[in-house]
C-alpha positions in Angstrom: -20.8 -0.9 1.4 -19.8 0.9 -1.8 -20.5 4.2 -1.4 -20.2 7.8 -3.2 -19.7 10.2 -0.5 -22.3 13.0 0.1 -21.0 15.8 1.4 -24.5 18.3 1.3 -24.1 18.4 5.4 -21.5 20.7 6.6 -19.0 20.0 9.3 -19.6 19.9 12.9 -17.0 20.2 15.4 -16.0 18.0 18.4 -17.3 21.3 20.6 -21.3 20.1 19.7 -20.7 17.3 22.3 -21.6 20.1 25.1 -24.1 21.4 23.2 -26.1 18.5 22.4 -29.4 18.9 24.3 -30.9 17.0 27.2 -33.8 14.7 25.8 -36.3 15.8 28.5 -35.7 18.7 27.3 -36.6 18.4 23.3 -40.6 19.8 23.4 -39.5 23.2 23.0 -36.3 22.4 21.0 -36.2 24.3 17.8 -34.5 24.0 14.5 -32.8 27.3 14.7 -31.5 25.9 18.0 -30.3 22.8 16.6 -28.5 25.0 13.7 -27.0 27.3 16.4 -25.8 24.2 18.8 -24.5 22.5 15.9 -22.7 24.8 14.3 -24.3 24.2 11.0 -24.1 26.9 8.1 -27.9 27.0 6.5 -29.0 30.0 5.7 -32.7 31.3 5.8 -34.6 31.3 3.3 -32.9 29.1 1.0 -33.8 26.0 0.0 -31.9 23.4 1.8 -32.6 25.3 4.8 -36.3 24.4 3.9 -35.1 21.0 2.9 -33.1 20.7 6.8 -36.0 21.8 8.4 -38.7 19.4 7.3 -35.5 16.5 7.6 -35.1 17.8 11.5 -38.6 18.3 12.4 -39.4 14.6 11.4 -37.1 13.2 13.3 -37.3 15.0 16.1 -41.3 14.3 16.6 -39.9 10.4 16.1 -37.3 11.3 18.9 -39.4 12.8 21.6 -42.3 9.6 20.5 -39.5 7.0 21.3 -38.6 9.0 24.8 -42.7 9.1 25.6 -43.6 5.6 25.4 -42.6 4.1 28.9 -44.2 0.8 28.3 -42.5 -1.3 30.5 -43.1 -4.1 28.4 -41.9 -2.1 25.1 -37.9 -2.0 23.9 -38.1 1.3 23.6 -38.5 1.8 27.5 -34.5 0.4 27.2 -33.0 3.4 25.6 -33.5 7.2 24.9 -33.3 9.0 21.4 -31.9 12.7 21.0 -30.9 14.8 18.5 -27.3 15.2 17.2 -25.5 16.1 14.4 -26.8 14.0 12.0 -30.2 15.0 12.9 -30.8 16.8 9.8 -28.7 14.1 7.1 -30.6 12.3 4.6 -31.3 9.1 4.3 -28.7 8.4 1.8 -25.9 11.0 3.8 -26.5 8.0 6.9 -25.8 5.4 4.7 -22.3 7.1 3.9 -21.1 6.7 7.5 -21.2 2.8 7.1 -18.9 1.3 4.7 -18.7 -2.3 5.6 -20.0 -5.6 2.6 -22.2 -7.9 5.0 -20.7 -10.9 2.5 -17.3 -10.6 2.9 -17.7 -13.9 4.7 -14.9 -16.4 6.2 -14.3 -18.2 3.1 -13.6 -14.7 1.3 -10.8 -12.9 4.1 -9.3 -16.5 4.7 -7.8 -15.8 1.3 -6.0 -12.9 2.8 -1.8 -14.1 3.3 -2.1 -12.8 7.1 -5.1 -14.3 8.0 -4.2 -16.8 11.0 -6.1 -19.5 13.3 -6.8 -19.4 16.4 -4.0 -21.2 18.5 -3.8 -24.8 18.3 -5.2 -26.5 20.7 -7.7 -23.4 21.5 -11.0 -24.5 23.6 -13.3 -21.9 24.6 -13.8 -21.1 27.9 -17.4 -21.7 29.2 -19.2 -17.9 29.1 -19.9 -18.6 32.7 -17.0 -18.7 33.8 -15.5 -15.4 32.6 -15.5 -12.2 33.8 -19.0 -11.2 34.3 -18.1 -7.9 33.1 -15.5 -6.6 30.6 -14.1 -2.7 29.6 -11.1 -2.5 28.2 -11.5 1.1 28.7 -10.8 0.6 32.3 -7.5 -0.3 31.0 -5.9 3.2 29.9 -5.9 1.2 26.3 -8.4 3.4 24.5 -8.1 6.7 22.7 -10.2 9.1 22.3 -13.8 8.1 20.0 -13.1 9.6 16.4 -15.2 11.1 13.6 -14.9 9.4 10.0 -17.4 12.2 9.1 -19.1 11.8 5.5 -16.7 8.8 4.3 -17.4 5.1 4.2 -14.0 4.6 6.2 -15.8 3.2 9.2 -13.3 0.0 8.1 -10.5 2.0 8.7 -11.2 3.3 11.9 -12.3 0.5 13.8 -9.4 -1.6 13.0 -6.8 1.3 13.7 -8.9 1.7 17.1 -8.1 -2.5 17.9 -4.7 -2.1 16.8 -4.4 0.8 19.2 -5.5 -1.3 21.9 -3.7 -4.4 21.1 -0.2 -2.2 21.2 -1.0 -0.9 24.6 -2.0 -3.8 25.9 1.1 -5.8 24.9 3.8 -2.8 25.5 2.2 -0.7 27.6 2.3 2.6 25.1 -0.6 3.9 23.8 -0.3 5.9 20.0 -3.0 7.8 18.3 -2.8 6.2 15.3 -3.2 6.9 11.7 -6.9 5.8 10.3 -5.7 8.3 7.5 -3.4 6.3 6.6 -5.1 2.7 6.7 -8.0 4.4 5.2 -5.4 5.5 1.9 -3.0 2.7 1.4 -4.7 -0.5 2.4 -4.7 -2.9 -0.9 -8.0 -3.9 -2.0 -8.1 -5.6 -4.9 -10.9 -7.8 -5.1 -12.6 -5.3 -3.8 -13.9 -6.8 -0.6 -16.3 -4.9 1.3 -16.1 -2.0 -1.6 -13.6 -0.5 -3.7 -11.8 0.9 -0.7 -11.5 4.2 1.2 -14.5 6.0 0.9 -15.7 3.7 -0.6 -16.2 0.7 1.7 -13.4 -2.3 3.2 -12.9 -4.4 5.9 -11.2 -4.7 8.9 -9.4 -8.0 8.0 -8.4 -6.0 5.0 -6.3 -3.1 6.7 -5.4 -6.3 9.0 -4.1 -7.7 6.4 -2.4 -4.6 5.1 -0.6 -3.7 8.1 0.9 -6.7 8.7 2.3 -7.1 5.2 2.3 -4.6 3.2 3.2 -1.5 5.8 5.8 -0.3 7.8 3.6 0.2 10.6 1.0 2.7 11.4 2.2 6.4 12.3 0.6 8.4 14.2 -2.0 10.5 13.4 -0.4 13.7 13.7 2.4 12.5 11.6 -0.5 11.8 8.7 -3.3 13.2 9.6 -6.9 12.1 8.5 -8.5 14.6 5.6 -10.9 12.4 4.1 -13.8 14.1 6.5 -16.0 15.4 3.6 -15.7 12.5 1.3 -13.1 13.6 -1.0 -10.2 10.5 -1.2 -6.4 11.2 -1.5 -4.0 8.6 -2.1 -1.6 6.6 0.0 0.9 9.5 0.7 2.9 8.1 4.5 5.4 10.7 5.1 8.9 9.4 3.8 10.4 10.2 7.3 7.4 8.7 9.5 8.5 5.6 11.8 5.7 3.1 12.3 4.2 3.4 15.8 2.0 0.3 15.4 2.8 -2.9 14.1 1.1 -6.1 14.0 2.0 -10.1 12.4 -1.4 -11.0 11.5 -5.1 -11.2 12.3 -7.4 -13.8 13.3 -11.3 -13.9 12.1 -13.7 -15.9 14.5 -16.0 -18.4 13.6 -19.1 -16.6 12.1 -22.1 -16.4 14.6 -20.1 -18.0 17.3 -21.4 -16.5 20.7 -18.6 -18.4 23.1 -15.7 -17.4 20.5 -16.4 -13.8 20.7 -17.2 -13.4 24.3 -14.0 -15.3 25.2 -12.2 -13.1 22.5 -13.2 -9.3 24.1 -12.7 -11.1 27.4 -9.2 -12.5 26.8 -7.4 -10.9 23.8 -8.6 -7.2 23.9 -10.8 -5.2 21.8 -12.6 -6.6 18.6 -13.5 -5.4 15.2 -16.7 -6.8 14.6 -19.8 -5.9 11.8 -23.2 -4.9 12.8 -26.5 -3.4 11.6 -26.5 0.2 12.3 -29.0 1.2 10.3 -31.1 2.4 13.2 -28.6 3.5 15.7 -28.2 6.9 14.5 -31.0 8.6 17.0 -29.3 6.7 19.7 -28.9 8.8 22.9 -28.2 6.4 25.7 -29.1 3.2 27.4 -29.3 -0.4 26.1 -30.1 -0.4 22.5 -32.5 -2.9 21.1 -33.8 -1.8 18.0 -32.4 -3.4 14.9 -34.2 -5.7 12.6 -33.7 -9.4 14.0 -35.3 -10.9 11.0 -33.7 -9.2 8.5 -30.7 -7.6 9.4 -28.7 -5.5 7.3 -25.3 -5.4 8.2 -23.3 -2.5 7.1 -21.0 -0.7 9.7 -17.5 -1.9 11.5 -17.4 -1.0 15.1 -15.2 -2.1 18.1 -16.4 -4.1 20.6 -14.9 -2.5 23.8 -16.2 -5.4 25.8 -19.5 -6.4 27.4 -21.6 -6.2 30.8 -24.8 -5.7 32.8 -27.2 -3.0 34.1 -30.3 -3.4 36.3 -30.3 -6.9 35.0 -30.0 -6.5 31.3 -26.6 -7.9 29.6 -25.1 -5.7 27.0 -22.0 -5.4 24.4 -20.2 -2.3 25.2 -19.3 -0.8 21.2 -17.6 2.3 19.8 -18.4 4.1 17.6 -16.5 6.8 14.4 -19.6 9.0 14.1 -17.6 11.5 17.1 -18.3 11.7 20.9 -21.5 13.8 20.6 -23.4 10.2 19.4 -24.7 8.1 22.1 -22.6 8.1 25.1 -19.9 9.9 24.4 -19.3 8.0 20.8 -20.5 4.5 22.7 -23.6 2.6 22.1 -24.4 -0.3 24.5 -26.3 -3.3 22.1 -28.5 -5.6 24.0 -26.8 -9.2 24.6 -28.9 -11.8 25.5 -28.0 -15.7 26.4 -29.7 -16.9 23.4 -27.6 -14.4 21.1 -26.1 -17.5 18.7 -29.6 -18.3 18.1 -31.0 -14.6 18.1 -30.7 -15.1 13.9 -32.1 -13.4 10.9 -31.6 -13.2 7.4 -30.1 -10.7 4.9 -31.9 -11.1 2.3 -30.1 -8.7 -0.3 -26.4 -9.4 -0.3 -25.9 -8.2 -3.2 -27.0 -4.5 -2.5 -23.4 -4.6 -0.5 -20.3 -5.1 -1.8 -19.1 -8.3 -1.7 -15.6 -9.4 -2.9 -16.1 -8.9 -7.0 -17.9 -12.2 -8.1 -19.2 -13.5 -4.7 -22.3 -11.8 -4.2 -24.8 -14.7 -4.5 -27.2 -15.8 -1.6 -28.8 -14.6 1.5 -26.5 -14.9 4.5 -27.6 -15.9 8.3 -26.7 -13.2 10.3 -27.0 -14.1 14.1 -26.9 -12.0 17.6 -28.6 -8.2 17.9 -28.0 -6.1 15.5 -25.4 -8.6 13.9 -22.8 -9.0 16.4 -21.9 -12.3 16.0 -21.5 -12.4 12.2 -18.5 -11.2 11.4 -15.6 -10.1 14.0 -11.7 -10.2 13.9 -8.7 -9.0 16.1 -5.0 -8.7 15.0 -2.1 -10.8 16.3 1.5 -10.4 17.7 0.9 -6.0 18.0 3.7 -4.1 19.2 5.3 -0.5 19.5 
């Protein structure tokens, strides 16, 4: 989604995971706590400390009403709510942690010169048949969960997090690498998914631009990210950096194909996929059910880490860029049902994302919760 950064919240700090607050324990939870807990710099008496305050309190009366009603019956019995560090964000402020065009469709990223089929011949295994439970996690093939703070780079870091993956699972070494750097330099001309950077992509996009135009990724340390606040720098890879990542391609699954994607996350790795998170951000932990299944918005690139079952409900395992003090620990587990290909709704206003220039026309079916199914791609041939 094409978006101007806002940058009113000040930063928090990987060190609010700890603090974050139990949710039993949120009657008596105060906004001067959350400031303290947070690390947040708004001083009394001003007015966006005023402003803050009446942001927080609302929410966290919605919060501790989710975590009351126990309906058995009810979703909301499936997960709990808690406060975090974007407790206190605006409206529009969420909205700059997605970055992702629901439109940029199959038609639009075949386009793309690396874009690849699945091998020929491919038949999809039967979902019955496959694991019944898949974390790649398990795997040692996962960094840590990252923080694209207030910049629509979401894009970048998912598909830096898959390409991670993919190298470890194929050599065996696992590099922190660059989202800095696919964030900066990734070509976007027709500006699919958004103008790029801050700004909105996709993951076929830095897909694409790793397997063509790059050297490889370096590492993060070697070009570290700086785009936190929502101020954009340009594609600056230090002269002397090797490429730690490398990849030949990328292939994007059929849209709103249940079997394709759960025989992709079981079989090839991790997978970037785009979802509607426009409700996830009060997320705390359990299985997640609460998007809009009729008309979904979809607006955020995550990583599906792989998929599984608790006390009888199915999930999709996903992380996150919005740091390790959301959900559980940076994951969110989405409800998955057996009915997800037909689990469909419709976003009815394309064009309030952004599409590739010129291709922003009609509503698109969007199928599986919150979106899963509707768009999702992994890169081919990675190595170190």
């Amino acid at each position: 989604m094409e978006i101007k950064a806002l940058v009113l919240l000040l930063a928090t700090t990987l060190s609010a995971v700890s603090a974050r607050p139990n949710w039993r324990e949120l009657k008596n939870y105060t906004f001067d706590k959350f400031v303290s807990d947070f690390k947040l710099n708004y001083k009394v008496g001003t007015s966006e400390y005023e402003t803050r305050k009446n942001i927080f309190s609302a929410e966290l009366a919605k919060v501790i009403a989710h975590n009351e009603h126990r309906n058995g019956n009810s979703p909301q019995s499936g997960w709990k709510e808690n406060v975090n560090h974007m407790s206190a964000m605006t409206s529009a402020e969420k909205k700059a942690l997605n970055g992702r065009s629901k439109t940029m469709s199959l038609g639009s990223s075949g386009k793309l010169g690396n874009a690849k089929k699945p091998t020929s011949g491919y038949r999809a295994t039967a979902v019955k048949d496959l694991p019944t439970d898949v974390d790649w996690r398990t795997q040692s093939v996962a960094t840590a969960v990252k923080d694209q703070g207030h910049c629509g780079s979401c894009w970048a870091f998912a598909s830096t997090a898959v390409i991670e993956s993919h190298v470890a699972i194929n050599s065996g070494l696992l590099f922190d690498l660059s989202a800095q750097q696919v964030a900066a330099c990734s070509p976007n001309p027709n500006e699919c998914g958004g103008s790029g950077n801050c700004n909105g992509a996709t993951a076929e996009i830095a897909f694409d631009y790793v397997a063509g135009a790059s050297k490889g990724i370096v590492e993060s340390y070697m070009y570290p990210y700086t785009e936190y606040f929502g101020e954009e720098s340009g594609c600056n890879v230090p002269i002397r950096a090797s490429g730690k990542g490398h990849i030949d391609g990328f292939v994007q699954l059929e849209e709103n194909n249940y079997d394709d994607l759960m025989n992709a996350v079981a079989t090839e790795g991790p997978i970037a996929v785009s979802v509607d998170a426009s409700t996830w951000h009060s997320y705390d932990s359990g299985i997640f059910d609460g998007c809009d299944q009729d008309k979904p918005d979809i607006n955020h690139a995550v990583v599906l880490m792989g998929y599984g079952e608790d006390n009888g409900q199915k999930y999709w395992l996903i992380r996150n860029s919005w740091s390790a003090s959301f959900g559980e620990a940076g994951y969110i587990r989405v409800a998955r049902t057996d009915s997800e290909a037909t689990r469909c709704g419709s976003d009815t206003t394309p064009c309030d994302g952004t599409a590739c220039a010129g291709t922003c026309d009609q509503p698109v079916n969007v199928c599986g919760t919150c979106g899963m199914l509707y768009d999702s791609s992994y890169p081919t041939g990675a190595t170190a």
